[in-house]
C-alpha positions in Angstrom: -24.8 226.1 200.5 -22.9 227.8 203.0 -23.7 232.2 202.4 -22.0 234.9 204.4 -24.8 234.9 206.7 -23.6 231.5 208.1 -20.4 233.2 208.7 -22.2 235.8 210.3 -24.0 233.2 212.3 -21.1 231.6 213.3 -19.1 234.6 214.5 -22.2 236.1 216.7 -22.2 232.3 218.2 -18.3 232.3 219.3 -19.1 235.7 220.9 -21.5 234.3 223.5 -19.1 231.3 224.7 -16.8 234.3 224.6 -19.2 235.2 228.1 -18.5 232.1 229.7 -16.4 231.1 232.7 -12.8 229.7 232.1 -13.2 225.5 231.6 -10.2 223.4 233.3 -9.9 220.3 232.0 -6.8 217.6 231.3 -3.9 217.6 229.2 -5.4 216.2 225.9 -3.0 215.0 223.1 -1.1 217.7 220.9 -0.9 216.2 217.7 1.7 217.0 214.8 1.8 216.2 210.9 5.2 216.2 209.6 6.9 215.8 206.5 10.8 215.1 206.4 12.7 215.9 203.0 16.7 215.6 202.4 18.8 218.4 200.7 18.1 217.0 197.2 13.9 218.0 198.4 13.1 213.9 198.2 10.6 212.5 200.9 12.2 211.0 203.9 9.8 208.2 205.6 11.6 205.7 207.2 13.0 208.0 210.5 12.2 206.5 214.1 10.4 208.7 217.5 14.0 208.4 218.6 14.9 211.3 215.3 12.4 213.6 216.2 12.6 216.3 218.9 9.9 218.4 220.1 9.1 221.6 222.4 6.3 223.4 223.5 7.3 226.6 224.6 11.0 225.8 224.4 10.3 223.0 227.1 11.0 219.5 225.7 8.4 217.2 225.7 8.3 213.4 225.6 7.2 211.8 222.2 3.7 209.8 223.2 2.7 208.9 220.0 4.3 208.3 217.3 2.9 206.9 213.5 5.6 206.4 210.2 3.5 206.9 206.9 0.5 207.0 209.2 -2.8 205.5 208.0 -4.6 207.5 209.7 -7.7 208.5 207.5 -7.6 211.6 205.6 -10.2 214.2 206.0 -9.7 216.7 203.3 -11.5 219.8 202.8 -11.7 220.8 198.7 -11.6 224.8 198.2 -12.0 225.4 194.8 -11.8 229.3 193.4 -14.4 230.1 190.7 -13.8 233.7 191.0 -13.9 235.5 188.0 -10.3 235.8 187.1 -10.4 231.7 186.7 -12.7 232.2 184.0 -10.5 231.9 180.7 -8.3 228.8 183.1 -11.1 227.0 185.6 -11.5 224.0 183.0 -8.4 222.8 183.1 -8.3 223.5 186.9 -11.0 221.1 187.2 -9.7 218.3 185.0 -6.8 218.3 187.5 -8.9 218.2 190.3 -10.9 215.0 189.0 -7.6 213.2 188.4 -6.4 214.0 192.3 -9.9 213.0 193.3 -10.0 209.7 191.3 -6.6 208.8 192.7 -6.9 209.4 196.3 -9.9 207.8 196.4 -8.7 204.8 194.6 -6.2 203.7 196.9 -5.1 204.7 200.5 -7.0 204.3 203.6 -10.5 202.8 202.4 -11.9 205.8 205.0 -10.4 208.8 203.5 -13.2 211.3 202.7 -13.1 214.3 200.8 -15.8 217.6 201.8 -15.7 220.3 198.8 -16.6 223.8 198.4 -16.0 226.6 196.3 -15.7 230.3 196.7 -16.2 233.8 194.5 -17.8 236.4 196.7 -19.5 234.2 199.0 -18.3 230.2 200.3 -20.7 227.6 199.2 -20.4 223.7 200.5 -21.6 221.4 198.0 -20.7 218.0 199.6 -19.5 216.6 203.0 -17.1 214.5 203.7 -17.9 211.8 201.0 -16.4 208.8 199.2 -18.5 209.4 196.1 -16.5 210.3 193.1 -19.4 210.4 191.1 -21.3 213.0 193.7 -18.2 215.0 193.7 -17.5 215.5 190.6 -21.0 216.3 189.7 -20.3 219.2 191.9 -17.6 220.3 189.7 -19.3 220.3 187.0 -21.7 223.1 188.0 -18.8 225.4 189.0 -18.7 228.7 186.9 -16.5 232.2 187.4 -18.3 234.3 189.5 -16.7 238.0 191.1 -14.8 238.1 194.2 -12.5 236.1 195.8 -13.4 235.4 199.6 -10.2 232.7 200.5 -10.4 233.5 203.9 -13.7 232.8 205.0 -13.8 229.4 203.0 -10.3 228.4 204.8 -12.0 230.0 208.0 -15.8 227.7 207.9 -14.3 224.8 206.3 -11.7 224.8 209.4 -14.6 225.5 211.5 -16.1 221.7 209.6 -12.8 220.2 210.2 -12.6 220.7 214.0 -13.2 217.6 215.9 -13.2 215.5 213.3 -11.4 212.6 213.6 -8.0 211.5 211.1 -5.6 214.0 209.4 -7.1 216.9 208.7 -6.2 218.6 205.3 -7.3 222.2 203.8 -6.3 222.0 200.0 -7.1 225.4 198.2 -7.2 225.3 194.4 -6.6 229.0 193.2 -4.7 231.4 191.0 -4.7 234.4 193.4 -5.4 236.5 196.5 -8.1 237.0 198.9 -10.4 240.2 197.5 -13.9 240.0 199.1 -13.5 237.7 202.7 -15.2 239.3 206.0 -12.4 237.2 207.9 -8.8 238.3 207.8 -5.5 236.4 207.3 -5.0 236.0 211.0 -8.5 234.8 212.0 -8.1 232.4 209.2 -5.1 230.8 210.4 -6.0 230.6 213.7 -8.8 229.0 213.0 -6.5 226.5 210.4 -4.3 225.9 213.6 -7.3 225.2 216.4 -8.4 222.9 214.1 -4.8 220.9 213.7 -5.5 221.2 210.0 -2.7 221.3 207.1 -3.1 223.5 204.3 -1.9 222.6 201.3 -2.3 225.1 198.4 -2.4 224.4 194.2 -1.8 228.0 193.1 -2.2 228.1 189.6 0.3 230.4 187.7 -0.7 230.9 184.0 1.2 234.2 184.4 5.4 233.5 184.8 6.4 237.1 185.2 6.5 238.8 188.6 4.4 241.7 186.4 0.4 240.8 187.0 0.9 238.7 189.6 -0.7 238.6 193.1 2.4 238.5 194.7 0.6 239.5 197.9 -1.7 236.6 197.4 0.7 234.0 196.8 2.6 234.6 200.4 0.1 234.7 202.1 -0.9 231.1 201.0 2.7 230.6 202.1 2.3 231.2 205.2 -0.9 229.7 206.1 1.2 226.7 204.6 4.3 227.0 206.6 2.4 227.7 210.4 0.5 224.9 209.3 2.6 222.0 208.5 1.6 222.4 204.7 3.0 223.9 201.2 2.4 225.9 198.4 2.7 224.5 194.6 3.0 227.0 191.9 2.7 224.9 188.8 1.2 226.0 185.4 -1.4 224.7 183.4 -1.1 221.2 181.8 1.4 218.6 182.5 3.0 220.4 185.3 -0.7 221.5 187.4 -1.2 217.7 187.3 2.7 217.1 188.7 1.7 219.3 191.9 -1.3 217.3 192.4 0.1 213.9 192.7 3.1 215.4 194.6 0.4 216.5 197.5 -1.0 213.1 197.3 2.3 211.7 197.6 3.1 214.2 200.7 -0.1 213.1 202.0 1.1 209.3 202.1 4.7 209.9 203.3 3.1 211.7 206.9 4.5 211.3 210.4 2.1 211.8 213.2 3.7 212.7 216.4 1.9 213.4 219.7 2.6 214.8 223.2 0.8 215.3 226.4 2.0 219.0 227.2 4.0 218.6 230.7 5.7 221.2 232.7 4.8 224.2 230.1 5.6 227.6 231.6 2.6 230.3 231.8 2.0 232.8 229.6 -0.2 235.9 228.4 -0.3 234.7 225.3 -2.5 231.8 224.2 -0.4 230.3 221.3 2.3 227.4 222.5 4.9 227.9 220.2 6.5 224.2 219.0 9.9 223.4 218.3 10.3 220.4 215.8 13.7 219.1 214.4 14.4 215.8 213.5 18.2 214.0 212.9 19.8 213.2 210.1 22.4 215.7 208.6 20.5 217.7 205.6 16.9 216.9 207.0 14.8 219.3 207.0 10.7 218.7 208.7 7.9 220.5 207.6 5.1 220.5 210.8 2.4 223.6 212.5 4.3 226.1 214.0 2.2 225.5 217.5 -1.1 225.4 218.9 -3.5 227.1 221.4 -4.5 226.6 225.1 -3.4 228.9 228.2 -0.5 226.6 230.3 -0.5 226.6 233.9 2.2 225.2 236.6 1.4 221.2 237.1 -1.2 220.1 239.7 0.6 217.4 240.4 4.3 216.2 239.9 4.1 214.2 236.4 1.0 215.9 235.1 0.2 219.2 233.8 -3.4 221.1 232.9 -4.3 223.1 230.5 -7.0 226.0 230.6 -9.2 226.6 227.6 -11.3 229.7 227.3 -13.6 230.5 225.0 -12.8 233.0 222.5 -15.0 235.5 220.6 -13.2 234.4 217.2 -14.5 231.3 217.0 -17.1 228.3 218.3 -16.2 226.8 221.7 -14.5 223.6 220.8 -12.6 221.6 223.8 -9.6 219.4 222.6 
């Protein structure tokens, strides 16, 4: 079970690397998971390296690596809501959930694993990254409403879980609403989203149409995280059309680019997020990737390699690339 202590824990953690010297070290990769639609909003997974353009920093940067449909394995974290406003609806959530489950881990990569947790006013972990169906959804079967709603710090430990990790890294929050009862902000949440190159894909379940009732707050805020990170935002009702927006992030999930860069000739700056440009060709194309990454540039050492300075920082654990 992860409590709001190990939050706590965490935090008080980052803030002593936060005392340490600056670390140099080499240019790691930069990697980017990207979706391609056409006008009509269909999937688009046949393009070539040669259709994708890329900028860090407005400087354009040579495509290293580059995957179509990769099958590289999934990692996906599994944030479920049980906050109390789910109550009367988190039954039929969960039936939706078992059927994404059951799928994904029927077919794909033979290595994709899936790590949940749920939130109310505290973020609990109740499996790692796992293969068991069974294990999992014995987990869902002890979920029950409870008050609060802390989005923010599940999206911020479970991003914490996620970094290093190897394979595509996924956050995929399952929730009808808004952050109420989080210790973490939107911002710290993101951020950490974004250090650790995870996509966050969000299932926000509408059982109310109208804009009166609604957390309309909530819901672009989830937007957001789901733009800056490469990800999306369904907003299907209950039934038919909550199981739809499943199987259509499992299809998004299977229709992936991954493209990769070593960072060369990036100007300096004060500010420690590289901002990336990402456009691909084809008329009506449009890519859905992270919005950028962070590191502290500096002029190359050398003529055809750059560095990169990391420093610790008090929001979160020192992880290197």
């Amino acid at each position: 079970m992860l409590r709001r202590w190990l939050l706590a824990a965490s935090l008080g953690a980052a803030n002593l690397c936060a005392q340490e010297t600056v670390i140099r070290v080499d240019v790691n990769l930069v990697r980017i998971l990207a979706t391609v639609k056409n006008a009509n909003g269909e999937l688009v997974g046949s393009l070539e390296k040669a259709d994708f353009f890329i900028a860090d920093n407005g400087v354009p940067q040579e495509i290293a690596v580059f995957e179509r449909q990769t099958e590289q394995p999934l990692r996906i974290a599994l944030l479920v809501d049980e906050s109390a406003s789910t109550a009367k609806d988190l039954r039929y959530m969960l039936d939706s959930v078992r059927i994404f489950l059951r799928t994904l881990l029927a077919g794909g990569n033979p290595n994709d694993t899936v790590a949940l947790y749920s939130f109310h006013y505290e973020v609990r972990k109740h499996n790692h990254f796992t293969r068991n169906l069974a294990t999992l959804e014995r987990s869902l079967k002890k979920l029950k409403p409870v008050a609060g709603t802390s989005l923010y710090d599940a999206i911020f430990l479970a991003s914490e879980e996620l970094s290093g990790r190897d394979g595509r890294k996924v956050i995929l929050v399952v929730t009808d609403g808004g952050d109420t009862t989080s210790t973490t902000d939107f911002h710290r949440a993101l951020e950490a989203a974004q250090l650790a190159d995870a996509v966050i894909f969000s299932v926000l379940v509408t059982p109310i149409t109208s804009d009166a009732g609604r957390n309309v707050g909530g819901e672009n805020a989830l937007i957001t995280l789901g733009q800056r990170t490469g990800g999306r935002v369904f907003t299907p009702s209950l039934g038919p059309a909550l199981n739809a927006a499943f199987a259509e992030v499992l299809k998004e999930l299977r229709t992936q680019y991954l493209l990769g860069f070593y960072p060369r000739n990036v100007p300096p700056g004060k500010d420690r997020f590289h901002q990336l440009t990402i456009r691909v060709r084809g008329e009506g194309l449009r890519v859905s990737a992270r919005n950028g990454y962070y590191g502290i540039s500096e002029p190359p050492a050398e003529p055809d390699r750059g560095r990169i300075s990391i420093r610790p920082d008090a929001s979160r654990k020192q992880v290197l690339p």
